[in-house]
C-alpha atoms as one frame of an Amber mdcrd trajectory, in Angstrom:
protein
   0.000   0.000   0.000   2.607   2.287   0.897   4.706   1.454  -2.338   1.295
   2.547  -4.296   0.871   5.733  -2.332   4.647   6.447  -3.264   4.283   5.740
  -7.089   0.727   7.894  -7.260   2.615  11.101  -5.826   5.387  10.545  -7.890
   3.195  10.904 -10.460   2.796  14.543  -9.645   5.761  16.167 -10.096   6.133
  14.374 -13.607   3.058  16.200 -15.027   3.806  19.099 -13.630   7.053  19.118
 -15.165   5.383  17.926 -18.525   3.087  20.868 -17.888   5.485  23.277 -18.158
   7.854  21.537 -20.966   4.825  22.138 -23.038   4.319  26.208 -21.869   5.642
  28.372 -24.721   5.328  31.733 -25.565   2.604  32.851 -27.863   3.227  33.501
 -31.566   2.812  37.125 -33.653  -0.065  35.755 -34.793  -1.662  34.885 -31.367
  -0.877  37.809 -30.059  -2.568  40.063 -32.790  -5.365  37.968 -32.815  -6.059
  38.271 -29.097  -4.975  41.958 -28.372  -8.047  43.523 -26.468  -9.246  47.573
 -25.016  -9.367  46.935 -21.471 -10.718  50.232 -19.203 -10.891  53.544 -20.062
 -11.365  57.058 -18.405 -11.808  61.067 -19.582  -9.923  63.562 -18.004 -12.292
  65.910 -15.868 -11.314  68.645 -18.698 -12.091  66.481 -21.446  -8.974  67.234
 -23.257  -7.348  63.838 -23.243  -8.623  60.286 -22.104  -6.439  57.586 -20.910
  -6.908  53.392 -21.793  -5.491  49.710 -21.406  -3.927  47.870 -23.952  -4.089
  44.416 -23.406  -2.098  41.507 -25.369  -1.049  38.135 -23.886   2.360  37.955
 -22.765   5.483  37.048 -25.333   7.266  35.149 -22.534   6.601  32.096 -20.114
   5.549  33.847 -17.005   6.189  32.218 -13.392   3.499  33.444 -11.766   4.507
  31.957  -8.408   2.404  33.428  -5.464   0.232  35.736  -7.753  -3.075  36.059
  -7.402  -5.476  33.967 -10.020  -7.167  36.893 -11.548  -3.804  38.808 -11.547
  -1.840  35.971 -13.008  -4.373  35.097 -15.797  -4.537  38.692 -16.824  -2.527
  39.886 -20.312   0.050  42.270 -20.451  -1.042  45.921 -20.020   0.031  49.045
 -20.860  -1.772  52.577 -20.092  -1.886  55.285 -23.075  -2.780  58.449 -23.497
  -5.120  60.153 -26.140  -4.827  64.059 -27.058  -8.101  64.604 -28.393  -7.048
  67.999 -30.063  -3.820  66.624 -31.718  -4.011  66.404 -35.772  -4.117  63.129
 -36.273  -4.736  61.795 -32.646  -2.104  58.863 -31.587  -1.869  56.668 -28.614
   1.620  57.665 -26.038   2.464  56.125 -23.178   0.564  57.739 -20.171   4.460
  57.116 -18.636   7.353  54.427 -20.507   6.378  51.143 -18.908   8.723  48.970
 -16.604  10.561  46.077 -18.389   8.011  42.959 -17.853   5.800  45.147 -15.983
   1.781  45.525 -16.438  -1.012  47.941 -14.607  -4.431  48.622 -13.837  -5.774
  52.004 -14.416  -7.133  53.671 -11.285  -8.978  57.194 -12.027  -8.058  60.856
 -12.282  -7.729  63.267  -8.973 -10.788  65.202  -9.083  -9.241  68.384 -10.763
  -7.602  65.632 -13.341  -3.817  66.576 -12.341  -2.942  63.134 -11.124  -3.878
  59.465 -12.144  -3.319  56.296  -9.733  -2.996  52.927 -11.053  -1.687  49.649
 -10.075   1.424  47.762 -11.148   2.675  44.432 -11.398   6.320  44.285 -11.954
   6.432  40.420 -13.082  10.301  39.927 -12.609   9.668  39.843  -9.022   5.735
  39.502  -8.576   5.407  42.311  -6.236   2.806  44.638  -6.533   2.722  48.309
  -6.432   0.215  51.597  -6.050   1.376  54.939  -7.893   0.470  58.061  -9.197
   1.592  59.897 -12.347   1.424  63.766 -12.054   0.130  65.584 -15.491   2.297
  68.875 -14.271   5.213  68.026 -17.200   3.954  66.875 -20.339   7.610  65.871
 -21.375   8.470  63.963 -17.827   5.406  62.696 -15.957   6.218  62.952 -12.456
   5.813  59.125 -10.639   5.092  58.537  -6.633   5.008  55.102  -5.470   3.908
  53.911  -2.222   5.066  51.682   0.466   1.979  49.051   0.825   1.418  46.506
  -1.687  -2.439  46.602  -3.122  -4.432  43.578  -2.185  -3.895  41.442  -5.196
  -7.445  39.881  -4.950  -9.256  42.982  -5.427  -6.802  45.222  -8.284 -10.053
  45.379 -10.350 -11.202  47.751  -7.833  -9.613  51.157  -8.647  -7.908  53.512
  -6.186 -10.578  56.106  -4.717  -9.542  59.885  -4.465 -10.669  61.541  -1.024
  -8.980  65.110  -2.481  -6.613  66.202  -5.204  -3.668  64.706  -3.348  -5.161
  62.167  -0.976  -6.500  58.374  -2.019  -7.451  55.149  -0.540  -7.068  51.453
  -1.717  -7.295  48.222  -0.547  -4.514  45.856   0.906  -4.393  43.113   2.862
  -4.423  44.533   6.122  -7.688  46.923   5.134  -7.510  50.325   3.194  -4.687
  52.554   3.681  -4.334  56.269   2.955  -1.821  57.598   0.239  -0.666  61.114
   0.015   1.002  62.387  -2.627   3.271  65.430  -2.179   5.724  67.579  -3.792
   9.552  66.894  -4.461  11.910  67.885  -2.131  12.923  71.345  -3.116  16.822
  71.091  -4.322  19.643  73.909  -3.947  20.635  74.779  -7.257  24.345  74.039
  -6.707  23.436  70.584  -5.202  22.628  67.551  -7.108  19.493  65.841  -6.490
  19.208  63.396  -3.941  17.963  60.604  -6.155  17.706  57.570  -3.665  15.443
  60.105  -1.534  13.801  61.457  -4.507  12.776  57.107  -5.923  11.881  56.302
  -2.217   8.422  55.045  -1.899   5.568  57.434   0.107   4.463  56.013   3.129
   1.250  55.109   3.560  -1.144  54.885   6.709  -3.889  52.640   7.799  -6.983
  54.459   7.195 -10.055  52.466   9.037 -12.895  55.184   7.773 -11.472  55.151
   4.490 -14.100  52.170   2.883 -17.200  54.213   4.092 -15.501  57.021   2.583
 -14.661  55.725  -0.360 -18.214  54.779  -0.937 -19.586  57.315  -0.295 -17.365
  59.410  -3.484 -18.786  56.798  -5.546 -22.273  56.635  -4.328 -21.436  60.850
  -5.538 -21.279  60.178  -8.951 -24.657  57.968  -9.222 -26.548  61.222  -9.437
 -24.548  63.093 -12.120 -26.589  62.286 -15.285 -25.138  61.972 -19.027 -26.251
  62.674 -22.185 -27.156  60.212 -24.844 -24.050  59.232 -26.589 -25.813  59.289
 -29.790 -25.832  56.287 -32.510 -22.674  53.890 -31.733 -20.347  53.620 -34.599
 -20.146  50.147 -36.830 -18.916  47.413 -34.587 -18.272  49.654 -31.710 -19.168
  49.902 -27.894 -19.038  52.675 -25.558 -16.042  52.401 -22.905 -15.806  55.733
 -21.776 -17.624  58.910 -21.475 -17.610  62.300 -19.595 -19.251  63.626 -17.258
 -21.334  65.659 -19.540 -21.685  63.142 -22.212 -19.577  65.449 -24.305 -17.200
  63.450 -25.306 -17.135  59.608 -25.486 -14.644  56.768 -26.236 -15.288  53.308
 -28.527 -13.923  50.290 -28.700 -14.403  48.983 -32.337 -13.671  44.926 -32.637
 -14.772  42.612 -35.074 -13.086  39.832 -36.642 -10.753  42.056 -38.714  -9.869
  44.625 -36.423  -9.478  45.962 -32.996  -9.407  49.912 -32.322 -10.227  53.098
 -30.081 -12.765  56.079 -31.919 -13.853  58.879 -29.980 -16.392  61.348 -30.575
 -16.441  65.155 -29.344 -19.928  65.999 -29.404 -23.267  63.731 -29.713 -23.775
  64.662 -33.128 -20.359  65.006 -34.240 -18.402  61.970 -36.243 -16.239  59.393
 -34.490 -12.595  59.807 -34.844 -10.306  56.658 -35.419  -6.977  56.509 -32.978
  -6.148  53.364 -34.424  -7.367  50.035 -36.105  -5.053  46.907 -35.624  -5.460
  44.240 -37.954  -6.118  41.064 -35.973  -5.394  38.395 -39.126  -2.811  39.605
 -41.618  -3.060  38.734 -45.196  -1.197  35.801 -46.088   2.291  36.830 -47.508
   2.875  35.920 -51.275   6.239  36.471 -52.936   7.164  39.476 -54.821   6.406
  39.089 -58.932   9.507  40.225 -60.555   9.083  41.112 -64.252  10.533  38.097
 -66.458  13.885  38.827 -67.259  13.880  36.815 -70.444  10.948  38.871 -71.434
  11.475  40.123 -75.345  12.216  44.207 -75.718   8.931  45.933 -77.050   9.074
  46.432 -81.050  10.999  49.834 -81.758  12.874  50.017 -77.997  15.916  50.007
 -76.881  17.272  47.261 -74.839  18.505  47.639 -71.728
């Protein structure tokens, strides 16, 4: 009995191992084919909206003590629309961390600041921030000190002010400040270590009621009808106002993000990726044997 016992969990380890021999990395083509919008939010001045881009990983991932939800999740990156820029294009809201991906959180109230989650998957720790609007060239980052519960990242940070916010960890919501950089003498160098540190956080045990309460807030504000949705779209995003919404266009061809300023106004295209590409064919090269026309020169 015991020698059956030993041969069953010995068993185990072999399939695991098989399991992960036969893990591989996805190919172009899966990863065009799968790409997906995730969230996406409008600025409170309606001058620029933010979204995910989602596409599976191009690696084999240890996901080790991650989270289900967190580990089955694609890669995502956060980017940036200028709704007033000729043609619009999709930045980076900030240059992403190598192997990292992130959850958008929402805008500070007088849209200066945006919090978000990140997973940095070379280590699997996970970490709250804030990007700061104030340079368009350098976006300013904060991170803080307490990991986000990794069970509940689909629940975005909640702003009590423009500088103050609340999320979850595992310990119960915590209170995140963010505040300005140490001012630097001008013949000093900056203090860089100091400058990186992470902000500390503190355990905030009112901060779930109040966090409810911001979003119980925004039940009331009504929206306008955002008119007829464009072919093969659906509405991701909108203002307050209902000014100015945000599409996700996907069909079996293409994925993309339209926005329209205006109920009445046409969509404009950020982008449409092809999901399938054509299948390539050779080049045709004229025949080099072919015969000179009558009355030309050859060559």
């Amino acid at each position: 009995m015991k020698r059956m016992m030993f041969a069953l969990l010995s068993v185990v380890p072999l399939i695991t191992n098989l399991a992960a021999a036969e893990a591989r990395a996805p190919t172009d083509e899966e990863i065009r084919a799968r790409q997906a919008i995730g969230r996406a939010i409008v600025s409170p001045d309606k001058q620029f909206f933010v979204y995910e881009w989602m596409r599976p990983y191009n690696w084999v991932r240890d996901t080790g003590p991650i989270p289900k939800a967190a580990a089955e999740r694609m890669q995502t990156w956060l980017y940036r629309v200028d709704i007033d820029r000729s043609p619009p294009n999709s930045e980076y809201v900030f240059f992403p961390g190598s192997g990292a991906s992130y959850w958008l959180g929402s805008f500070s109230p007088n849209g200066s600041k945006l919090n978000f989650y990140e997973l940095d998957n070379d280590t699997n720790m996970l970490k709250a921030g804030v990007v700061e609007f104030t340079d368009p060239v350098t976006p300013r980052l904060t991170w803080f000190d307490a990991a986000p519960d990794g069970n509940r990242l689909g629940q975005p940070p909640v702003w009590l002010s423009n500088d103050e916010f609340a999320y979850p960890t595992k310990n119960g919501m915590v209170r995140a400040k963010v505040v300005p950089p140490p001012k630097q003498d001008e013949n000093s160098p900056i203090n860089m270590v100091n400058y990186d540190k992470p902000a500390k956080t503190e355990p905030c045990a009112d901060c779930a009621k109040l966090a409810a309460q911001s979003k119980d807030a925004g039940k009331d504000e009504k929206k306008k009808l955002a008119g007829k949705l464009p072919e093969d779209s659906r509405l991701i995003a909108q203002s307050v106002d209902g000014d100015l919404s945000v599409y996700e266009r996907n069909n079996k061809k293409v994925i993309g993000v339209l926005f329209r300023k205006g109920v009445d106004s046409p969509e404009t295209v950020v982008f449409e990726n092809e999901k399938v590409l054509p299948p390539w064919s050779p080049p045709k090269w004229p025949d080099r044997d072919e015969k000179p026309a009558t009355g030309g020169a050859a060559h």
